[in-house]
N, C-alpha and C positions, 0 to 999 in steps of 0.2 A: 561257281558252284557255292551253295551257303553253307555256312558253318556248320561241320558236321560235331564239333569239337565238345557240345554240350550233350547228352543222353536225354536228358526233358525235350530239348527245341524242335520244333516245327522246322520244316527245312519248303521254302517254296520256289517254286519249279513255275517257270512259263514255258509252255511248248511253242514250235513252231509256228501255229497260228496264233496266239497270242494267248490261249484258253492258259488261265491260272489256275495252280492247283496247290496240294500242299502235302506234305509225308511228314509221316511223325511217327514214333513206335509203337505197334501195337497193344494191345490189354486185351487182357481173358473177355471183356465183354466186347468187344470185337466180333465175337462168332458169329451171331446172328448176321452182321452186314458183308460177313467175308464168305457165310453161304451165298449170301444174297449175288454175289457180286463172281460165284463158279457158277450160279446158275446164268447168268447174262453171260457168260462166256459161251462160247461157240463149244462143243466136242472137240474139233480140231486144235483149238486154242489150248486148252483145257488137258489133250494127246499129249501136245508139245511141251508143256511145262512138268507132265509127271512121268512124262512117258509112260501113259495110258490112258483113257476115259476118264477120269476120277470126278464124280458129279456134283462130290464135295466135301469137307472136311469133317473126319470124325468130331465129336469134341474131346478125346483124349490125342488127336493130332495135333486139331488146335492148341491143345493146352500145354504140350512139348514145343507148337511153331511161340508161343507165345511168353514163352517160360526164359525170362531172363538168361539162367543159366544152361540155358541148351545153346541161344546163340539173341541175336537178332533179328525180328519180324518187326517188317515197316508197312505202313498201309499208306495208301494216298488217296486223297479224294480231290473232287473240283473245289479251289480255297468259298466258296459262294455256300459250296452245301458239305458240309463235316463227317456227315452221317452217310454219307453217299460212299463208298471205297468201290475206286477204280483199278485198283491196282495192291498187288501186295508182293512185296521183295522181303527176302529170305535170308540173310549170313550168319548161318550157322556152323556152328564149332564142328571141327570133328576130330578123330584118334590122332590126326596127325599134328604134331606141335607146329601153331602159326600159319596153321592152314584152314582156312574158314570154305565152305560150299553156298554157292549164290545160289540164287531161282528168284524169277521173277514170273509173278503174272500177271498181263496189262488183261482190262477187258476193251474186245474185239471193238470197238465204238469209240476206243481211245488210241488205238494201235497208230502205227504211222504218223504222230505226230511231234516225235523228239521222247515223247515221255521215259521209253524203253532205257533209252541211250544216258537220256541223264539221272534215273533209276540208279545203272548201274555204276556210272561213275561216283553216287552217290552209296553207292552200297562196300565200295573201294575204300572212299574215304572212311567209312561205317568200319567197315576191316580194319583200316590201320591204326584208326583209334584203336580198336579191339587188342592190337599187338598182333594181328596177321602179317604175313610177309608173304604171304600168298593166297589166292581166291582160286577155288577148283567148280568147274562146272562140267556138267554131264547134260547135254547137249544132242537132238537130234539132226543125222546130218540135212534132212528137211527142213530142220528150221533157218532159212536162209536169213532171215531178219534179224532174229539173235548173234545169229555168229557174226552179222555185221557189226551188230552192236560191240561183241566180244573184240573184235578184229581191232576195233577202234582202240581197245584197252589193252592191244598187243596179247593178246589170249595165244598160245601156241596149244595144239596137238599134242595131247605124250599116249593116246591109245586111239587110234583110226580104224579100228576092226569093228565090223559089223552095223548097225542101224543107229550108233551112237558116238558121241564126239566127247574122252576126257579130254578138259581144255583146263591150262592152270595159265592166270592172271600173275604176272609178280607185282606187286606192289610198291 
């Protein structure tokens, strides 16, 4: 996995099939490509990451997912075209001391190709820079993909009740 160790750096990623691509942190002028990129997402894609429809991001969303001091927002795109975002992973802070919340969203055309998996290990290391000692995700029990993903990063269960999976990452 690349150096997460610097805040500026580019971090790149080859998936499975060889497609290169590249994550690096988001900016306020972001918004425009990060519409762009809930509208290519599928509904169901789109379900699973908010748990619900959400067709796309306010700009005072954006500018909380965006906002250094709320947490981290990473965007990826294919390394060939910049302005293209495929993807956007989320660790942001919350009340809890050293407990950061993931989300990730691939869009659907990128899905199944490793992208997901090394996102989140990269959103781990993102954490621990941060001074997390734990990653919390809220999780549907539908999404069978994700929780594989989570699985891999030793994700445990602490609330199985109802249409939704808290899962906490220790770090």
């Amino acid at each position: 996995m690349p150096d997460a160790g610097r805040r500026d750096a580019a971090c790149s990623i080859t998936l499975t099939d060889g497609a290169a691509t590249r994550t690096r942190e988001a900016a306020p002028v972001d918004l425009t490509p990060v519409q762009e990129l809930h509208r290519r997402c599928s509904l169901g894609s789109r379900a699973l990451r908010y748990n619900a429809g959400k067709a796309q991001l306010s700009p005072a969303e954006w500018h909380q997912l965006s906002n250094p001091e709320r947490g981290t927002t990473l965007v990826t795109t294919p390394a060939e075209r910049t302005d293209h975002i495929i993807a956007m992973t989320n660790v942001m802070r919350t009340d809890q001391q050293g407990v950061g919340e993931l989300a990730i969203l691939v869009e659907d055309a990128w899905q199944a190709r490793g992208l997901g998996t090394a996102l989140a290990e990269h959103a781990a290391a993102v954490a621990r820079r941060e001074g997390h000692h734990t990653l919390a995700a809220t999780v549907a029990v539908t999404n069978k993909p994700m929780l594989h993903v989570l699985q891999k990063l030793d994700a445990t269960a602490v609330d199985t009740t109802g249409p939704v999976l808290d899962l906490r990452i220790p770090l």
